[in-house]
PADO-581600 format. One record per atom (N, C-alpha, C, O): residue in three letters; x, y negated, z. Coordinates in steps of 0.05 Angstrom, whole numbers, plus 5000, padded with zeros to 4 digits. Layout:
REM residues N
ALAXYZ;...
This chain:
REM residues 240
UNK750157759008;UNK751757999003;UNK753658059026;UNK754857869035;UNK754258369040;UNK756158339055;UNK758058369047;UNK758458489025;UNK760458239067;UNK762658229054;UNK764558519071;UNK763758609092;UNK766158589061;UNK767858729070;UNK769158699087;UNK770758509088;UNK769058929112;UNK770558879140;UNK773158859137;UNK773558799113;UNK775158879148;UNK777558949148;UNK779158989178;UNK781558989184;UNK777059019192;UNK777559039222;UNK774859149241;UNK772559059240;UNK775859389258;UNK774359559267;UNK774459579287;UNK776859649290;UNK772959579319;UNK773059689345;UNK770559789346;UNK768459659344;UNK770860049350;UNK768260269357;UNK769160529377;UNK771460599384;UNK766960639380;UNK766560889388;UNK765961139366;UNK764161109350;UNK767161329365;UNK766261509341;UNK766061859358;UNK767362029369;UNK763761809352;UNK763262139358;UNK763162339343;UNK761662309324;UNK764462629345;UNK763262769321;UNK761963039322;UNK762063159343;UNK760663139302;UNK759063339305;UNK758563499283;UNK757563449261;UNK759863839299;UNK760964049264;UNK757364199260;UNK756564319280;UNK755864189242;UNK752264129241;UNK752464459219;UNK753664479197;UNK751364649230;UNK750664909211;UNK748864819202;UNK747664639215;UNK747564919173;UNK744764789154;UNK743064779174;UNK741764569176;UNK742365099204;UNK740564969215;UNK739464739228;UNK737364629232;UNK742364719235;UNK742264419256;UNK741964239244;UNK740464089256;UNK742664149224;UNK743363919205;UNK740463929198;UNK739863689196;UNK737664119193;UNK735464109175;UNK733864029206;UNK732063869204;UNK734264129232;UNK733564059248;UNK733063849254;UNK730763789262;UNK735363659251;UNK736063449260;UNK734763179250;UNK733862979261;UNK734963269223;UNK734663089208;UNK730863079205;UNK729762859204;UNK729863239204;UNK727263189211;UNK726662959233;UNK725462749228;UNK727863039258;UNK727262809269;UNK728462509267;UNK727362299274;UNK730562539258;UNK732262289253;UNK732562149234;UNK734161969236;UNK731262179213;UNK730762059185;UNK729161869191;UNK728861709173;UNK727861829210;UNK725761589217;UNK726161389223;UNK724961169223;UNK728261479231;UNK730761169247;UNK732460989228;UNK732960749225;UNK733061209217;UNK734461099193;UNK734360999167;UNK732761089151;UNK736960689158;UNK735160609120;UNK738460729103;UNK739960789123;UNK739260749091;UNK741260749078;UNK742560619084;UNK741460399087;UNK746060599090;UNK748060329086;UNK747960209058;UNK746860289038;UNK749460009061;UNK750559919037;UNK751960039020;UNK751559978996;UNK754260269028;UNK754460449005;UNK754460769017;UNK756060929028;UNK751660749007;UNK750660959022;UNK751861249013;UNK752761399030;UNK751861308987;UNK753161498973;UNK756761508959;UNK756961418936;UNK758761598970;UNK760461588960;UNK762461868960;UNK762062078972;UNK764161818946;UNK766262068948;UNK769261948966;UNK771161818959;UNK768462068988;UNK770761869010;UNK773561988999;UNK773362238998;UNK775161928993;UNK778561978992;UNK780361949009;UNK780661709012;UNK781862089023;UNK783761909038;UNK786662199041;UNK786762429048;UNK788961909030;UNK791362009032;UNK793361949063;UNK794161739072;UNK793962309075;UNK795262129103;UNK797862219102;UNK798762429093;UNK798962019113;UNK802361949110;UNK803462109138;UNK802362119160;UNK805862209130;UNK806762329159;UNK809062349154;UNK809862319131;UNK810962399180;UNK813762469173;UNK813962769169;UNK812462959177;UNK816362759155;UNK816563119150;UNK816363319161;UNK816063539151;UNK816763259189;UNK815963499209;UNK812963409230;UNK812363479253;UNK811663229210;UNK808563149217;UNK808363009244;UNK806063039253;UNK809862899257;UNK810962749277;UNK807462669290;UNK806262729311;UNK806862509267;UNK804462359276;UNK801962609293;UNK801262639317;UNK801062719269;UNK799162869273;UNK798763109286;UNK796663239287;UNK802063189304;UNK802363349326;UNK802063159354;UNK800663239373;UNK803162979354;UNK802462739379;UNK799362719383;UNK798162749404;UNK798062649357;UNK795562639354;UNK792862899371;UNK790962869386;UNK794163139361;UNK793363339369;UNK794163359405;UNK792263389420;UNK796763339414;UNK796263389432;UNK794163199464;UNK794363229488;UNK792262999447;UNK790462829455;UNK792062649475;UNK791562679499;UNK793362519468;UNK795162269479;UNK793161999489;UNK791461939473;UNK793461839513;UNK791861619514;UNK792061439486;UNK790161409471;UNK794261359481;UNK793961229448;UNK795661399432;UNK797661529440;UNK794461359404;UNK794761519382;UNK794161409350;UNK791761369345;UNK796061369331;UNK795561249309;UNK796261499285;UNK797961669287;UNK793761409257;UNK794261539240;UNK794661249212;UNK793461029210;UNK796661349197;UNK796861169174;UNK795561289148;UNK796061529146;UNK794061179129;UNK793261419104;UNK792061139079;UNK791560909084;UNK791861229063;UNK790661069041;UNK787561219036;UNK787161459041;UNK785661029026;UNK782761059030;UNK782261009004;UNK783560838993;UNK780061168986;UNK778460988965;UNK776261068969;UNK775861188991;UNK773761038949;UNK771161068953;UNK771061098922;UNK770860918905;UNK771161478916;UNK772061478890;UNK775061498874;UNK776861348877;UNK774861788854;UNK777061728847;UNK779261418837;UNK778461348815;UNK780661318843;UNK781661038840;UNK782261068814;UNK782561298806;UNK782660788791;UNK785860838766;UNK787760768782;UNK787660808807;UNK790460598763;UNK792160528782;UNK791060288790;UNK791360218813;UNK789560128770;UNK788859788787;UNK786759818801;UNK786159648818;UNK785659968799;UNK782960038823;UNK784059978860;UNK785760058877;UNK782459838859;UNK782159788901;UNK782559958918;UNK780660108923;UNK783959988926;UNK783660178953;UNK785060108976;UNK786759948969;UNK785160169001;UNK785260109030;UNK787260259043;UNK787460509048;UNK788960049050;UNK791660239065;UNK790060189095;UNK788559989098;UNK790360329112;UNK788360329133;UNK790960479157;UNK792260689156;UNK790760269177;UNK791960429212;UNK789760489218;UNK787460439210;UNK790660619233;UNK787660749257;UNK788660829277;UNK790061019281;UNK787760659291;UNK788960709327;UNK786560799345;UNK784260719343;UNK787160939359;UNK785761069383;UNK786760959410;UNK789260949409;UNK785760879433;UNK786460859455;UNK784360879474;UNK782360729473;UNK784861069494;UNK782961079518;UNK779661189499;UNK777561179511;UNK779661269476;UNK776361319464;UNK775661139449;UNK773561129435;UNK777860929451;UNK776160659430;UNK777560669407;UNK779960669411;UNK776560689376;UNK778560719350;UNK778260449355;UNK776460339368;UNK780860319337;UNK781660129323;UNK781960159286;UNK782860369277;UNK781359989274;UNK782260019254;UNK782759879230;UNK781159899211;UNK784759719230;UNK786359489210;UNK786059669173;UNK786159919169;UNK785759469155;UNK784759669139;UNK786659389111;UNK786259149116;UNK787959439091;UNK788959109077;UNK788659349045;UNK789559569039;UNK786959139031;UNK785459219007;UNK788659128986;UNK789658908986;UNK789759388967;UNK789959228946;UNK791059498921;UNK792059698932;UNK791059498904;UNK790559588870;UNK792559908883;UNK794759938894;UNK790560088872;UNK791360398879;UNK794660428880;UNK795760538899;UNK796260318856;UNK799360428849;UNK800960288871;UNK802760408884;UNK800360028877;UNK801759798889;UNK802059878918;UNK804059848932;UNK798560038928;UNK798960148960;UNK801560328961;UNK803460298976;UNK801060578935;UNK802260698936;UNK804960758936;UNK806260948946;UNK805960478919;UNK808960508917;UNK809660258947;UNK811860148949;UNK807860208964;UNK809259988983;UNK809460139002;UNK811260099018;UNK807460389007;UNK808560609026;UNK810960749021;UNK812160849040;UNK811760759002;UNK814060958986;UNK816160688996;UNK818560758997;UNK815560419002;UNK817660239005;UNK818560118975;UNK820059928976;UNK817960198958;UNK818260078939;UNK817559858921;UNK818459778899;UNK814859748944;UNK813559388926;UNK812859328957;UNK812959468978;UNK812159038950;UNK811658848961;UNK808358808963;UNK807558808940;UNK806158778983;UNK803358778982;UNK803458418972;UNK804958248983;UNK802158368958;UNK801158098946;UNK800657808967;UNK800957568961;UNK799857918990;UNK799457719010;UNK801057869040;UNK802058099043;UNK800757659060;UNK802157709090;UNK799957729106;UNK797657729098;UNK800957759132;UNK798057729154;UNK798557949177;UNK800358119181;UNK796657889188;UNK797358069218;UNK796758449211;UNK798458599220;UNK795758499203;UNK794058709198;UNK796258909175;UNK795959149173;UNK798458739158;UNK800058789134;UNK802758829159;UNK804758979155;UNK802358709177;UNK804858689198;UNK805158849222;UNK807158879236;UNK801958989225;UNK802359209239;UNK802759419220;UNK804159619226;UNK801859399199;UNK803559699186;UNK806059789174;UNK807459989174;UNK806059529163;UNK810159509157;UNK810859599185;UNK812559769181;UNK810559589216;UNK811759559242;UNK812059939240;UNK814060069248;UNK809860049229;UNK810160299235;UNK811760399219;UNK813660529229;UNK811560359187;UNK813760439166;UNK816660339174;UNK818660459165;UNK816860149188;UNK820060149198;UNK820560249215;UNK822860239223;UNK818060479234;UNK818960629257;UNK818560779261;UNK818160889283;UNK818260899228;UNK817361209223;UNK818561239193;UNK818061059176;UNK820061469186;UNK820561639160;UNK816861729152;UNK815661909163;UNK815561519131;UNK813061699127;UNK812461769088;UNK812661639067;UNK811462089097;UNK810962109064;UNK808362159066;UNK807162199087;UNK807162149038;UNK803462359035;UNK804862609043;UNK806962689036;UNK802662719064;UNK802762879069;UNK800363209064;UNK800863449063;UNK796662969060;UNK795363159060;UNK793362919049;UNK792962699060;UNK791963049020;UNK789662919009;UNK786363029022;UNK785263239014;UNK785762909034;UNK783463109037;UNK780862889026;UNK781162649032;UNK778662979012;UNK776762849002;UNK773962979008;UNK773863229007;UNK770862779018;UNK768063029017;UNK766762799008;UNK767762569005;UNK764162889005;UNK761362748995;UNK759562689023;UNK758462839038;UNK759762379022;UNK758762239046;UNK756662119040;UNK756461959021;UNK754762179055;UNK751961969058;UNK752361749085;UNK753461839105;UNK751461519085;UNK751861359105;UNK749161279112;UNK747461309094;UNK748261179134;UNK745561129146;UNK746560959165;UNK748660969178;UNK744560769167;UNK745060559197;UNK741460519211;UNK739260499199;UNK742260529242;UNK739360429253;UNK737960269239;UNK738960079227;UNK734660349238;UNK732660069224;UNK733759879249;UNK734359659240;UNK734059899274;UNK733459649296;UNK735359619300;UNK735659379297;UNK737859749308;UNK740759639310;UNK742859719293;UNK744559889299;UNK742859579266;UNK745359619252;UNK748059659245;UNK749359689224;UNK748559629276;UNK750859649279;UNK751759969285;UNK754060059281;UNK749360139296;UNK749260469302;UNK749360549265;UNK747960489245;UNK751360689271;UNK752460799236;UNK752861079238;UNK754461169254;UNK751361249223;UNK751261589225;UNK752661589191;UNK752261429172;UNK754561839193;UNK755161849170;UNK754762209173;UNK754262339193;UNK755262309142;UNK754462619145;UNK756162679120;UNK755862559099;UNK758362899124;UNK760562919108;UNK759763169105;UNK759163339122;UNK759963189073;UNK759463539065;UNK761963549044;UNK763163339039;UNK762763839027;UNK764263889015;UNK766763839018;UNK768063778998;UNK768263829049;UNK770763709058;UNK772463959049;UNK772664179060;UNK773963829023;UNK776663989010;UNK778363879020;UNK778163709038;UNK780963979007;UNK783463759010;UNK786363999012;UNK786564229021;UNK788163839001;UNK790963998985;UNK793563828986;UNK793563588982;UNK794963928989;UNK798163878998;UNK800463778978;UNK802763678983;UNK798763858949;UNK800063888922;UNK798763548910;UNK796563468919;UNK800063408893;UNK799363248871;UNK797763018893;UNK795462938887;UNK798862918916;UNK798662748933;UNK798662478922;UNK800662338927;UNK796262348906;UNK796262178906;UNK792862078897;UNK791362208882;UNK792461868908;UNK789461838904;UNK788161848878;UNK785861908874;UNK790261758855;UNK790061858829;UNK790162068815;UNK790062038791;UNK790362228823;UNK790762498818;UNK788062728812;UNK788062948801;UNK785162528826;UNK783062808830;UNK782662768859;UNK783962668877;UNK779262948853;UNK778462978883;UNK777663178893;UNK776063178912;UNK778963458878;UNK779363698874;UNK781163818898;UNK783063668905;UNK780964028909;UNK781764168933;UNK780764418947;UNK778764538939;UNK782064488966;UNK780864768976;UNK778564739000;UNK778664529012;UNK776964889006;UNK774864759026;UNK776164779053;UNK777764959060;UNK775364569069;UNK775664519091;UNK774364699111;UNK775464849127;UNK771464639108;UNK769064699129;UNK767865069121;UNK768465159100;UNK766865169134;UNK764665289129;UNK762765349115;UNK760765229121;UNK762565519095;UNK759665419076;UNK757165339086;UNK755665499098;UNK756365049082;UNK753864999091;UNK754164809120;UNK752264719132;UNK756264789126;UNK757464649150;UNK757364319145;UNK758464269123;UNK756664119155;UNK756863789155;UNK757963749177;UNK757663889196;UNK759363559176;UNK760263309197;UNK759263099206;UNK760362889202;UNK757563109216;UNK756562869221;UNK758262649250;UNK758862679274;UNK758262469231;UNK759862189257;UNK758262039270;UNK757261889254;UNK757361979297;UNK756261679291;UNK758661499309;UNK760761569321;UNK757461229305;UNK759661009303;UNK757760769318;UNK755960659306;UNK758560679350;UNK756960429354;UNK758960359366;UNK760260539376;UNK759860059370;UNK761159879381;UNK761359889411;UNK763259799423;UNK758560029425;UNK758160079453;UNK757560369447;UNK758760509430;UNK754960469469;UNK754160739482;UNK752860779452;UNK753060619433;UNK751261039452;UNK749161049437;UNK746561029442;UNK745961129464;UNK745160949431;UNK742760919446;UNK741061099463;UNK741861309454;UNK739461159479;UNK737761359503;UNK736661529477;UNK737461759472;UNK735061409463;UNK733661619440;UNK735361799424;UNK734762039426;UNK736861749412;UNK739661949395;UNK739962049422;UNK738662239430;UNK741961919441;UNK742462159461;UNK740562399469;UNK741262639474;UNK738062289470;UNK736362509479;UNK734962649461;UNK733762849470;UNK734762629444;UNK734562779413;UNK737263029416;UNK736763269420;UNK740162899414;UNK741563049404;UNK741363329432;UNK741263569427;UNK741463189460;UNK740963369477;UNK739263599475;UNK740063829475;UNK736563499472;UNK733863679464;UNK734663849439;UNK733164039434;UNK737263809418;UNK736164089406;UNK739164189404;UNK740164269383;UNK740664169430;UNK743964239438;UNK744864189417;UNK744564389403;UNK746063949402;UNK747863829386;UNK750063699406;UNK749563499419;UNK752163799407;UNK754063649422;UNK756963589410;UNK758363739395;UNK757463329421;UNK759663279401;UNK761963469410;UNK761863589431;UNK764463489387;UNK766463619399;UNK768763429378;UNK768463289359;UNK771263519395;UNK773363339377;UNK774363559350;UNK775463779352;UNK773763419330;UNK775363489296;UNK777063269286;UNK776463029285;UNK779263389280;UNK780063159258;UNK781063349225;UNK782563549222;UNK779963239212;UNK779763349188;UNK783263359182;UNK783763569170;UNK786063169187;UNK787263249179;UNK789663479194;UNK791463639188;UNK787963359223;UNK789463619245;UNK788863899239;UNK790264089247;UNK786263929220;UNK784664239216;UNK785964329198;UNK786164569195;UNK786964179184;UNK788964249158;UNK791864299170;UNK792564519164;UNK793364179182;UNK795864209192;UNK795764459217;UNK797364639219;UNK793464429236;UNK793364729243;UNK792564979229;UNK793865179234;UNK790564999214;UNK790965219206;UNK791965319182;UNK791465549176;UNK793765139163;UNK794665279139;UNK797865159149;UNK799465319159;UNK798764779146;UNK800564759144;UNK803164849166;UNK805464899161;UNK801764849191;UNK803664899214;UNK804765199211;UNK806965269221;UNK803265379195;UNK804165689190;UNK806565629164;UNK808765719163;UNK805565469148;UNK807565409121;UNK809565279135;UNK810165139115;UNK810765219148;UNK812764949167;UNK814265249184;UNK816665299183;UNK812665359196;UNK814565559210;UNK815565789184;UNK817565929187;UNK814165819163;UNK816066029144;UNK817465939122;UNK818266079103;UNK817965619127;UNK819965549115;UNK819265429092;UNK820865289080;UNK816465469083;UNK815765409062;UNK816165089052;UNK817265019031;UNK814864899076;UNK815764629085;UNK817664589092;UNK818064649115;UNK819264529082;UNK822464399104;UNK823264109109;UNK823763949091;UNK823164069133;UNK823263929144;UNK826163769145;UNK827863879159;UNK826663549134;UNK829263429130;UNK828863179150;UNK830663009153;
C-alpha cells in the first residue's frame, strides 16, 4: 500500500485546455496513462493571507522565491476528518512542498493560533516560522473535480486535469461545503503535469504538435485579481 508523502520537490507545469484541446489531447494521451491512487477526488483547499493579501501579491509579481500557506482536503472534511496544512514554496521553478496531516477543526483553530498540532518536527516548524512572520487569515476557499493519471513507464510523471474550479470568500472553512462561484470558463480544464526532472521527449512533442503550451495560472491569484483586488480598492475588504 502507498503510504502518504508529506514532502515534495517537483516541477509543475500548467495548461488552461478548451473542450477542443482537452478532447484532442486526450485521444492521444490516454495511452500513456493508468489512474493514480486517488484518481478521482474533490480537491479543497483553504488559503491563508494577511489582510491586505501580502502573500499572494508578492506571489503575483513572479519573485525568484515565493510561498503560499492553505489547508487541503480530498473532500468535504467533518471536524475529525484529516486534512493537510500544506507550505508551498517556489524557488527558481522548483515547488517545494511540506504538507503535516491532522483532524479538520484542530488545523483550523492552530492557524487561527488557537491549539497546539499533536506532534513537532521540521515541516510543523517551518510553518509556525511563517505564522510568527505573518498576520494570516482564510482568505479564499476555492474547490474542482480532479482526475489524476501517472505514466504506465515512469510513475513518477503525474498529469492531473481540474474541471469545475469554484471558489468564495464567504463561510471560509473546509467544513462548510464545496459550493462556489466558477472560476474557469465553461468547458475550460487545467491540466498540471508534475515530474521531479524535464518531461519526457514524447509529452513534449505531443503537446508541441497540437500547440498546447503551458502558461502561468494560479487559481488563487485569478481570484484576487479579478474579483478581490476590485473589492479591496472599494472598500469593501478593509484592510486592518
Amino acid at each position: 500500500m502507498q503510504e502518504t508523502i508529506f514532502t515534495f520537490k517537483r516541477y509543475e507545469r500548467k495548461y488552461l485546455l478548451s473542450a477542443s484541446q482537452h478532447e484532442r489531447l486526450w485521444t492521444q494521451l490516454k495511452g500513456h496513462l493508468v489512474p493514480d491512487r486517488f484518481f478521482q477526488s474533490t480537491v479543497c483547499s483553504l488559503y491563508y493571507d494577511s489582510a491586505d493579501f501580502k502573500l499572494i501579491r508578492h506571489s503575483l509579481d513572479k519573485p525568484i522565491y515565493k510561498e503560499k500557506l492553505r489547508l487541503r482536503s480530498y473532500g468535504v472534511p467533518g471536524p475529525e476528518d484529516a486534512v493537510f496544512v500544506e507550505l508551498k514554496k517556489k524557488f527558481k521553478g522548483i515547488v517545494y512542498k511540506r504538507r503535516a496531516e491532522m483532524p479538520a477543526s484542530l488545523a483550523e483553530q492552530y492557524l487561527a493560533g488557537e491549539a497546539h498540532p499533536p506532534e513537532d518536527g521540521q515541516i510543523l516548524r517551518e510553518i509556525d516560522y511563517v505564522l510568527a512572520t505573518n498576520r494570516l487569515f482564510p482568505q479564499v476557499y476555492i474547490a474542482c473535480e480532479r482526475e489524476a493519471w501517472v505514466d504506465r513507464e515512469e510513475p513518477e510523471l503525474r498529469i492531473t486535469f481540474d474541471r469545475n474550479l469554484r471558489w468564495r470568500d464567504t463561510d471560509l472553512s473546509l467544513i462548510a461545503g464545496s459550493q462556489g462561484q466558477p472560476l474557469l470558463e465553461n468547458g475550460e480544464t487545467l491540466m498540471e503535469i508534475k515530474v521531479p526532472e524535464a518531461a519526457p521527449l514524447w509529452l513534449a512533442h505531443m503537446l508541441n504538435d497540437l500547440e498546447i503550451y503551458s502558461r502561468s495560472f494560479s487559481k488563487y491569484g485569478t481570484c484576487y485579481t479579478r474579483d478581490l483586488l476590485e473589492k479591496t480598492f472599494n472598500g469593501v475588504i478593509v484592510c486592518v
